[in-house]
N, C-alpha and C positions, 0 to 999 in steps of 0.2 A: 472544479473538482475540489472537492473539500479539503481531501490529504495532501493535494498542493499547495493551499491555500495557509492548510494548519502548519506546512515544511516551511514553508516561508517565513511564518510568525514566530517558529521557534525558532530561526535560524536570526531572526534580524536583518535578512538579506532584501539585496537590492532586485524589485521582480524584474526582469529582460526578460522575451520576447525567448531570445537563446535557453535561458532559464528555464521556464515554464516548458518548452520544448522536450530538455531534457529530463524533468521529471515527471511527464509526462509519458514519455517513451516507456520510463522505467515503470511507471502503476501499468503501463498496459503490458509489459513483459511479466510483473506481477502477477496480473487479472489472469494471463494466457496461462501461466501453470496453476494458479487455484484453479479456474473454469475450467479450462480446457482439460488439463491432468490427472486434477483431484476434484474434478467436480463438484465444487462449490456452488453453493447458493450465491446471489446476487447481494443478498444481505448478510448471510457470514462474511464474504468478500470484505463490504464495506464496512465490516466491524474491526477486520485485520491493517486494514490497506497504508491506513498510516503510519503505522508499529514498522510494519513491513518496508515500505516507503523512507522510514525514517534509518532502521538499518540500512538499507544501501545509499543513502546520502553518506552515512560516518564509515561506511565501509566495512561493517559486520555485515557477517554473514546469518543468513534469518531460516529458521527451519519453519518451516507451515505448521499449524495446531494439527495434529494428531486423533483427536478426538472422533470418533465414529458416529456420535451423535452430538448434534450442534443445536441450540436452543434458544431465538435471539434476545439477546441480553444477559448472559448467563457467561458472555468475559469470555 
């Protein structure tokens, strides 16, 4: 998964097994309220996912885009 891939690199961290687990838990607790809540796209999702992902590594809190209508590429 990308957004783990990209947490990793910006973090300088060492990848574990344990690691990857855990932020992996967390993109699918992510994915389950874009998808499931707010009905997101597949690909909005993964335009977010890291931003999002990288919030709850440093422990902010992350509000989902708002936006009504979504455009890909369009940020």
């Amino acid at each position: 998964m990308i957004a783990i891939e990209k947490s990793f690199a910006q973090d300088g961290a060492r990848v574990t097994q344990s690691e990857v687990k855990r932020r992996f838990e967390l993109c699918a607790r992510i994915f389950k309220t874009l998808r499931g809540d707010l009905h997101w796209g597949i690909e909005r999702i993964e335009g977010h996912l890291s931003e999002y992902l990288r919030a709850e590594l440093d422990g902010r809190t992350w509000e989902p885009d708002k936006r009504e209508v979504w455009i890909p590429g369009d940020g």
